[in-house]
C-alpha positions in Angstrom: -32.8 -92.3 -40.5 -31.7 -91.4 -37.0 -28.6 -93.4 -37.0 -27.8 -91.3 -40.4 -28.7 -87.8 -39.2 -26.4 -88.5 -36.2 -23.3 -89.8 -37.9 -24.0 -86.7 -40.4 -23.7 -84.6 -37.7 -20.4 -85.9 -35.7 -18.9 -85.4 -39.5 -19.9 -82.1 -39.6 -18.5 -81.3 -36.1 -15.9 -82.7 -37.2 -14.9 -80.9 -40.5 -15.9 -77.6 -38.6 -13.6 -77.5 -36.6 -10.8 -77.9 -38.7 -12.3 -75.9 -41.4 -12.3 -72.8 -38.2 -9.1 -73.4 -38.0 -8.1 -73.6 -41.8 -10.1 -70.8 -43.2 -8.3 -67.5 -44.3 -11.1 -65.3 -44.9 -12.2 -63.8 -48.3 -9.5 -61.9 -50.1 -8.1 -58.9 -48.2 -8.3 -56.6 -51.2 -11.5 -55.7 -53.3 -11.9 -57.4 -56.5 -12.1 -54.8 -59.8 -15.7 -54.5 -61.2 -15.9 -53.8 -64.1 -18.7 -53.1 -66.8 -20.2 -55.9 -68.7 -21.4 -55.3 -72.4 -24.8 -56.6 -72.9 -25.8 -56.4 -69.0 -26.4 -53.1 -67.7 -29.2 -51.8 -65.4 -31.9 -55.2 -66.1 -28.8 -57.1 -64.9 -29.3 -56.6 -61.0 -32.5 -56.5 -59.0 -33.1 -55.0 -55.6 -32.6 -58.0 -53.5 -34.9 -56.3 -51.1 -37.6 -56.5 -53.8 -39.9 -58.8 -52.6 -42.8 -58.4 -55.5 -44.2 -61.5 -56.6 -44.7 -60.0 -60.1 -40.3 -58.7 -59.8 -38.8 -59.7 -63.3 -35.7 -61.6 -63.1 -32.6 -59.9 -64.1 -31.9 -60.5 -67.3 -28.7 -59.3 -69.7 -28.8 -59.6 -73.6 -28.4 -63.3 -74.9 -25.1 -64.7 -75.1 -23.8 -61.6 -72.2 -22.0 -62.0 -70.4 -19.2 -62.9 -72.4 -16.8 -65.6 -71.9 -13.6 -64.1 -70.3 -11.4 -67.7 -70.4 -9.2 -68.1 -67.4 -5.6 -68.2 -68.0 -4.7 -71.8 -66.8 -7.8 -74.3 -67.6 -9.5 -75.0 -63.7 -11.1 -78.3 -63.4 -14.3 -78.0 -61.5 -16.3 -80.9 -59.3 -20.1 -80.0 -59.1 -22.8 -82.3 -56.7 -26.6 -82.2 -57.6 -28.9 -84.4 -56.3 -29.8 -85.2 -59.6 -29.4 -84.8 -63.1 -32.9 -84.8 -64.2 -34.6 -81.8 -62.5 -35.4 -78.7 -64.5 -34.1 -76.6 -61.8 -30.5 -78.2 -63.0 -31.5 -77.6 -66.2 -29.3 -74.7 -67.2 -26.2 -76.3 -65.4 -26.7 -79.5 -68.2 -27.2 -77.2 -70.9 -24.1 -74.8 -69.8 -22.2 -78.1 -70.4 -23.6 -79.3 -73.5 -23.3 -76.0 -75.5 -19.9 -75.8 -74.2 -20.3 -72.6 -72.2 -18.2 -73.6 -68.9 -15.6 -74.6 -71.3 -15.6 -71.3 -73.0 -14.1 -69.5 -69.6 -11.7 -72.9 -69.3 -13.4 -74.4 -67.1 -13.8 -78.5 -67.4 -16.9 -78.9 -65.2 -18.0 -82.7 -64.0 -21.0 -83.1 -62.6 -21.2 -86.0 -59.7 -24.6 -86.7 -57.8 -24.8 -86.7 -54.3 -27.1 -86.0 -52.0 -26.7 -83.0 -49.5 -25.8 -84.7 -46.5 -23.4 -86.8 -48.3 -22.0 -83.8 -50.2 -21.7 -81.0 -48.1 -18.6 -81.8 -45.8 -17.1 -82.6 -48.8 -17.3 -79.1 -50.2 -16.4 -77.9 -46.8 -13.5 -80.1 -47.5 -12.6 -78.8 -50.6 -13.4 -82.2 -52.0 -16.0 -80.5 -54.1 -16.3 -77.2 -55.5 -19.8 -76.3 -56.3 -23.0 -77.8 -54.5 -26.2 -77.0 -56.9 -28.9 -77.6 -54.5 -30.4 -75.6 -51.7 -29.3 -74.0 -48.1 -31.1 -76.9 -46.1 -30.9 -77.3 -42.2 -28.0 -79.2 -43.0 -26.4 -76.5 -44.4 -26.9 -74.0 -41.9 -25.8 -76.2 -39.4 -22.6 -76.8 -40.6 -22.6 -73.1 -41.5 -23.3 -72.5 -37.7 -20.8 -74.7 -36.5 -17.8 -73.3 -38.9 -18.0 -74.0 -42.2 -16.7 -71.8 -44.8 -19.8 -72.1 -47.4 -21.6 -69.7 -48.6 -25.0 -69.4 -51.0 -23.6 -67.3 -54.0 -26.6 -67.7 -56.8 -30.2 -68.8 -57.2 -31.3 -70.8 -59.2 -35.4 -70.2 -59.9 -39.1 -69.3 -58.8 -42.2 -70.3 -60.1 -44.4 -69.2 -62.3 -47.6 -67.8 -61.4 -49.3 -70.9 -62.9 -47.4 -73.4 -61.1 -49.9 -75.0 -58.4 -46.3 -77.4 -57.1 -46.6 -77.5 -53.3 -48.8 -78.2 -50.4 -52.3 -80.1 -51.3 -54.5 -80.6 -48.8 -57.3 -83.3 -48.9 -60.8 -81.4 -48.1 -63.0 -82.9 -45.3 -67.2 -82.2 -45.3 -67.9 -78.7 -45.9 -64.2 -77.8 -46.1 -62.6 -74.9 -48.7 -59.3 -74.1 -49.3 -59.5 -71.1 -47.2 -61.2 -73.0 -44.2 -59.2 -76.5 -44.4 -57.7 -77.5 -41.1 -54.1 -78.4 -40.5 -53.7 -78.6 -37.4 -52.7 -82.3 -36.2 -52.6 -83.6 -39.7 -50.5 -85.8 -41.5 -48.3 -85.1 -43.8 -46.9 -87.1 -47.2 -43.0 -85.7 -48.6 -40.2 -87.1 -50.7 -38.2 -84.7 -48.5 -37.7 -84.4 -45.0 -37.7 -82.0 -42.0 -34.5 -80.1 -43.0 -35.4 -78.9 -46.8 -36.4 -75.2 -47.6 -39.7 -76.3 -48.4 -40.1 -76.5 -44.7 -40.5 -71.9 -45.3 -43.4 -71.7 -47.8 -45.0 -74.9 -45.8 -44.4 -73.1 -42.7 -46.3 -69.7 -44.3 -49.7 -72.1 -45.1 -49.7 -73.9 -41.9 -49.4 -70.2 -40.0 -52.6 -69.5 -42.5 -54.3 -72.3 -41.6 -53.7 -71.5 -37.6 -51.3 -74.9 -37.5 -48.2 -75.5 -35.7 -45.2 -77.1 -37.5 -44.5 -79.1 -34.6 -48.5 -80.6 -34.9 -47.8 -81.9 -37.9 -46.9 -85.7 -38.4 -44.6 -86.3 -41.1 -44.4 -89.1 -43.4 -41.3 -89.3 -45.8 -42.4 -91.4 -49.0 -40.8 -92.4 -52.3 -41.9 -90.1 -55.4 -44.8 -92.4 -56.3 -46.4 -92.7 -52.8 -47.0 -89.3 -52.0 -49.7 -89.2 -54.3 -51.3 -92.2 -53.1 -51.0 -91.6 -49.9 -53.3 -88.7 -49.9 -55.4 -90.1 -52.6 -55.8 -93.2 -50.8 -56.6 -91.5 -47.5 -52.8 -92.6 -45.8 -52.4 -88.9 -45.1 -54.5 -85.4 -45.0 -51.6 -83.6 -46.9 -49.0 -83.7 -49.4 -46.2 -81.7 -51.1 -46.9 -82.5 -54.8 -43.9 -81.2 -57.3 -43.9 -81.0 -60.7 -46.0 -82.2 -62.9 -48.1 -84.6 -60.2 -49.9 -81.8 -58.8 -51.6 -82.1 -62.5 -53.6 -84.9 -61.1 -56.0 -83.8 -58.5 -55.7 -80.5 -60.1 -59.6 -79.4 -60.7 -60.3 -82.0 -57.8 -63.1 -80.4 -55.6 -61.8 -83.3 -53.1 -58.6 -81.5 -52.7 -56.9 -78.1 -52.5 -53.9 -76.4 -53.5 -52.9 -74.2 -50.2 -49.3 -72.9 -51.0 -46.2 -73.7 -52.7 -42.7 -71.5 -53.3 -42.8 -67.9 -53.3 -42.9 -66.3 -57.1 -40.0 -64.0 -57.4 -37.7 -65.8 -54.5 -35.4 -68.6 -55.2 -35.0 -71.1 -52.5 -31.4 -72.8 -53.8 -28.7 -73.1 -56.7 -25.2 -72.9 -56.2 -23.3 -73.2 -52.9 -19.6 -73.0 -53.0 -16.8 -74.2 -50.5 -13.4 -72.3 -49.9 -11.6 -73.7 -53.3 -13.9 -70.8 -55.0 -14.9 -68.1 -51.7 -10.6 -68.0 -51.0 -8.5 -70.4 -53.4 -9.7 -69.3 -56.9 -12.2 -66.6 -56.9 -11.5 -65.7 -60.6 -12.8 -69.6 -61.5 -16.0 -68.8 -59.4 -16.8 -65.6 -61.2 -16.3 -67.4 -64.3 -18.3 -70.7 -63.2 -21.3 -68.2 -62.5 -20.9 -66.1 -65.8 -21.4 -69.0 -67.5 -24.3 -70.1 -65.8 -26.0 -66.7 -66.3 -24.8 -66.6 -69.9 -27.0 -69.9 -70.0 -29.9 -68.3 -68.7 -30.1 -65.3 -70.9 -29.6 -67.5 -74.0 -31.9 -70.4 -73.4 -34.1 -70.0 -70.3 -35.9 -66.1 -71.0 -39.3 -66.1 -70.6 -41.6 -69.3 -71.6 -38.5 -71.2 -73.4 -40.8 -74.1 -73.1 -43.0 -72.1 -75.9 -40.1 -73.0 -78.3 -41.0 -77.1 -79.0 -37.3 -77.8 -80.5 -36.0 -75.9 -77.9 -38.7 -77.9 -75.3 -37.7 -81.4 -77.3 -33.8 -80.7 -76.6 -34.1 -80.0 -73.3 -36.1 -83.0 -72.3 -33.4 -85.3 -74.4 -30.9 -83.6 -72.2 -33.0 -83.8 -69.1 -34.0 -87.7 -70.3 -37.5 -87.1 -69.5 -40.8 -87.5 -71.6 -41.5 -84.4 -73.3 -44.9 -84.4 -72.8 -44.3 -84.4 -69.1 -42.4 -81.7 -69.1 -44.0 -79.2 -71.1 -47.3 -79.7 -69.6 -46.5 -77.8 -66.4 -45.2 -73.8 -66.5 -41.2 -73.0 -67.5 -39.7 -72.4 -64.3 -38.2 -68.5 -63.9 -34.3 -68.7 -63.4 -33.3 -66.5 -61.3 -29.5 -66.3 -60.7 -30.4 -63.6 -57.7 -30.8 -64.0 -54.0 -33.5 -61.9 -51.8 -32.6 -60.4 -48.8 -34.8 -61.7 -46.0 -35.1 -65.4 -47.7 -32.3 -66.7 -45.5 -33.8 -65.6 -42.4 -37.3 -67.0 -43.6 -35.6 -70.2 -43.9 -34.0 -70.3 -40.8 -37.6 -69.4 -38.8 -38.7 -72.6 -40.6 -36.3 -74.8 -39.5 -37.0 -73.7 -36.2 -40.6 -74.2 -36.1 -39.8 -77.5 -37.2 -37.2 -77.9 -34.8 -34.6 -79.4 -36.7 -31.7 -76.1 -36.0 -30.9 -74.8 -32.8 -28.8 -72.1 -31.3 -29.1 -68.4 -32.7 -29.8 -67.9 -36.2 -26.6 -67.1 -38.7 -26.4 -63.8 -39.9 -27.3 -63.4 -43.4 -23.6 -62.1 -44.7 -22.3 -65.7 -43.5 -24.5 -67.7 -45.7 -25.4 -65.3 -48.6 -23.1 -63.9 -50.6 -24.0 -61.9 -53.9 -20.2 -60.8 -54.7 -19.5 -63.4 -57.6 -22.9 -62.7 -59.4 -22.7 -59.0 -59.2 -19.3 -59.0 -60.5 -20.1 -61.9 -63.4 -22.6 -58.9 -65.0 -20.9 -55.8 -64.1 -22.7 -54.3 -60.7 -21.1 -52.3 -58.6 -22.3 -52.2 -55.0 
């Protein structure tokens, strides 16, 4: 894992530099915003609206409108996987033919973040639907030209995916200790779920750096902190449904409601080659989300059954835990938040980046019609 990190980072150096050297800067003129039918004032949030009970933005189903670029674009998109429910609107975009409605012939590839991200520095890639990790800001830091230009969801109120702690004698949820405890995760050091983990171990009167971390494979976590091989877990979606009711264990914290923690991350093809193809990449994205994904769309049982074909899970499984809440927005704040984390787990260094070169809410604000 060491070994890995390190090479990751000497490629990163690397890429940086040249990509200092390459980058042009975003377009010296303003782009024309213009309004869209079907998406006026419930089309754009507040980003500094923090509320956990915010409604997402929302235009009218099937708005925006397809505006088909004049020469077809060919698009490279990296996920980490295809059978998440936060990519969910992505694979539907594709199957009801909604990227190729703006000309746009979308392929989806799956790569990790490490492994993708100089590559969409490169320009190898165009899109990266995951999440601004350590990783990212890193490369960020050092020089790359990527920037975080849409969410992708929050959870619902309901949702109990996140940190679970395993109670000792005479323990609550409120009075559980963290401090020095060890702690199960698919994911490592570097992902965002390092802010809302940070936030309960803060509540808790832990350190991040007390904590002992134990990456496992998806069907260890549980055990481990069933079995007693750890104190803590991060259960996602829908394992949490298993020592859910548990007086043994508790549920301490998972991902803030209202604030979306990742989604789509573009490279300089879209920020300074093509701008018009990122515009269009994101109407159609949102377009997805106000046709399929408002409200409960898990409510809808053909709807839920099509979607876990698509997703090739068991439709059981998904539709026993809460529909996620797309959110195509980005909060103001949440980048900063992130970065705090990474710090209290030690896994950045050097002074935070600046919110305006990580974040940037141009290409969704113009995709439904808001002018700044």
């Amino acid at each position: 894992m060491r070994r890995r990190l390190t090479v990751l980072a000497a490629a990163l150096a690397l890429l940086a530099g040249c990509a200092a050297q390459e980058a042009g800067g975003r377009p010296a003129k303003p782009r024309t915003i213009e309004p869209v039918a079907g998406c006026g004032a419930r089309a754009w949030t507040d980003p500094a609206d923090l509320a956990k009970n915010r409604r997402p933005a929302r235009c009218d189903k099937g708005a925006p409108a397809a505006r088909p670029l004049k020469k077809q674009r060919s698009l490279t998109i990296a996920t980490g996987t295809l059978n998440a429910e936060y990519v969910a609107p992505i694979r539907m975009a594709l199957a009801k033919g909604e990227f190729a409605k703006e000309g746009l012939d979308v392929h989806l590839k799956v790569l990790p973040t490490p492994e993708a991200l100089p590559l969409l520095a490169k320009g190898d890639l165009d899109v990266l639907w995951a999440a601004p990790e350590a990783a990212v800001l890193n490369g960020i830091a050092g020089g790359f030209d990527i920037r975080w230009v849409a969410g992708n969801f929050s959870p619902d109120p309901r949702s109990k995916s996140g940190l679970w702690v395993r109670l000792g004698k005479g323990e609550t949820a409120r009075s559980a200790s963290l401090k020095g405890a060890s702690l199960g995760t698919m994911i490592g050091k570097g992902s965002v779920i390092m802010y809302p983990m940070d936030r309960s171990f803060a509540r808790h009167g832990a350190r991040m750096d007390s904590v002992t971390f134990q990456q496992l494979g998806s069907s260890d976590v549980l055990t481990a902190l069933t079995g007693g091989g750890v104190d803590a877990a991060w259960l996602l979606d829908p394992v949490w449904r298993t020592v859910d009711g548990d007086k043994r264990y508790a549920f301490l914290g998972g991902q803030p409601q209202g604030e979306p923690l990742g989604g789509a991350l573009y490279g300089p093809n879209l920020l300074q080659q093509d701008p018009d193809a990122g515009v269009a990449f994101l109407r159609a994205y949102i377009r997805t989300v106000n046709t399929y994904f408002r409200g409960d769309y898990k409510a809808d049982r053909a709807f839920a059954a099509e979607l876990a074909r698509l997703l090739k899970v068991d439709a059981d499984v998904l539709t026993a835990v809460p529909s996620l809440r797309m959110d195509w927005e980005i909060r103001k704040g949440t980048a900063d938040r992130l970065q705090r984390a990474y710090r209290d787990a030690r896994v950045t260094k050097g002074p935070p980046v600046p919110e305006n070169r990580l974040v940037d809410r141009s290409f969704y604000a113009e995709a439904v019609g808001h002018r700044p």
